[in-house]
C-alpha positions in Angstrom: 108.6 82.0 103.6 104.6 82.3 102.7 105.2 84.1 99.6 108.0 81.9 98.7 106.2 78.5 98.6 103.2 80.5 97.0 105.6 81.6 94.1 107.1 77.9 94.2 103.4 76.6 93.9 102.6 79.0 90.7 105.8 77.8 89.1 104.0 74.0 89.6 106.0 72.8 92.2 103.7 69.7 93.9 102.4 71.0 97.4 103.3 67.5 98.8 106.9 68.2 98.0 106.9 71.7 98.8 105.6 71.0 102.4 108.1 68.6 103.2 110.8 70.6 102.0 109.7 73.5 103.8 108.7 71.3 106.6 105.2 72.6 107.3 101.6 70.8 107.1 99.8 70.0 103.8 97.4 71.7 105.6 99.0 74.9 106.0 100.3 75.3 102.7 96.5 74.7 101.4 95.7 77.7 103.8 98.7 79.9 102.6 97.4 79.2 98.8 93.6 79.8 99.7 94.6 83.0 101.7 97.1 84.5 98.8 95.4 87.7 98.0 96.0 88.7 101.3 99.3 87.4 102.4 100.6 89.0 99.1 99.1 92.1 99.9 100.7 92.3 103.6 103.8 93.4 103.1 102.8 96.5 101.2 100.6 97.7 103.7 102.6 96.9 106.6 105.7 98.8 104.7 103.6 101.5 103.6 101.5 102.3 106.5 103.4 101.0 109.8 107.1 100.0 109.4 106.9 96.9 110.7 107.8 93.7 110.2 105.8 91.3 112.0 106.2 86.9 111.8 102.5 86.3 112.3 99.5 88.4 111.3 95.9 87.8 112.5 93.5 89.1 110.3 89.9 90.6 111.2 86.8 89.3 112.5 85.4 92.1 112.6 86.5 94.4 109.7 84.4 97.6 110.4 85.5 97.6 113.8 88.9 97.0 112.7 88.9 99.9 109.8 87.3 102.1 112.8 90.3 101.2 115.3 92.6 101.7 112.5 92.1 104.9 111.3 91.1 106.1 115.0 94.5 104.9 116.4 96.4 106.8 113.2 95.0 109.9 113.8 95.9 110.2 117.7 99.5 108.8 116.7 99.3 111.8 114.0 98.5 114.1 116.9 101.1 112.7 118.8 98.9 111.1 121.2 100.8 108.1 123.3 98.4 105.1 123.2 98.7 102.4 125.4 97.4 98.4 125.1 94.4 99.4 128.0 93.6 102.9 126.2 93.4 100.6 122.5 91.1 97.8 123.8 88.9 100.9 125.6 89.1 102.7 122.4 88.0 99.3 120.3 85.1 98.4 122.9 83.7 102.0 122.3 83.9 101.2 118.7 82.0 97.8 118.8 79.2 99.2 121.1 78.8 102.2 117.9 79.0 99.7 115.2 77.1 96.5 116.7 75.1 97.3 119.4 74.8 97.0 123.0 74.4 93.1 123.0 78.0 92.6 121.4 79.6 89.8 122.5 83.3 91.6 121.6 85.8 91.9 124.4 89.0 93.2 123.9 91.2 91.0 125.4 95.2 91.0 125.0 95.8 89.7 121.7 92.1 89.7 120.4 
């Protein structure tokens, strides 16, 4: 739906319109256009390095720590290594402590 309305947008289709025929928020469709590069990007990385096909996708505060978790959690999987929610957020508070510090404010709750 996300990269529909964006291609509706570059074809000059009004955003008013658009958003009520999609019915979502002005406001949304504002953030779909000012986060394109990214929402168009999704889809290849999700297909090309997970599978999956997900409805809503948060993206990074942290991108460091994310990268770190990333490419940590691929290489166990790779090994074969079962990884559970409480083993992850472990695995991602290690990560924060390396990358910023003791006096991090991070915590890895479910969903963070």
């Amino acid at each position: 739906e996300k990269l529909y309305a964006l291609d509706q947008l570059k074809k000059g289709k009004q955003h008013t319109q658009l958003a009520r025929d999609l019915g979502i928020n002005y406001s949304t469709l504002r953030w779909w256009k000012n986060e394109e590069e990214k929402l168009r990007s999704l889809p290849r990385i999700l297909e090309k390095e997970t599978g999956l096909q997900r409805k809503k996708v948060k993206f990074a505060n942290d991108e460091r720590l994310d990268s770190a978790l990333y490419q940590w959690f691929v290489q166990a999987r790779s090994e074969g290594v079962p990884i559970s929610g409480p083993i992850l957020k472990a695995q991602a508070v290690k990560f924060d402590r390396l990358i910023n510090g003791n006096y991090s404010k991070f915590k890895a709750s479910n969903g963070w």
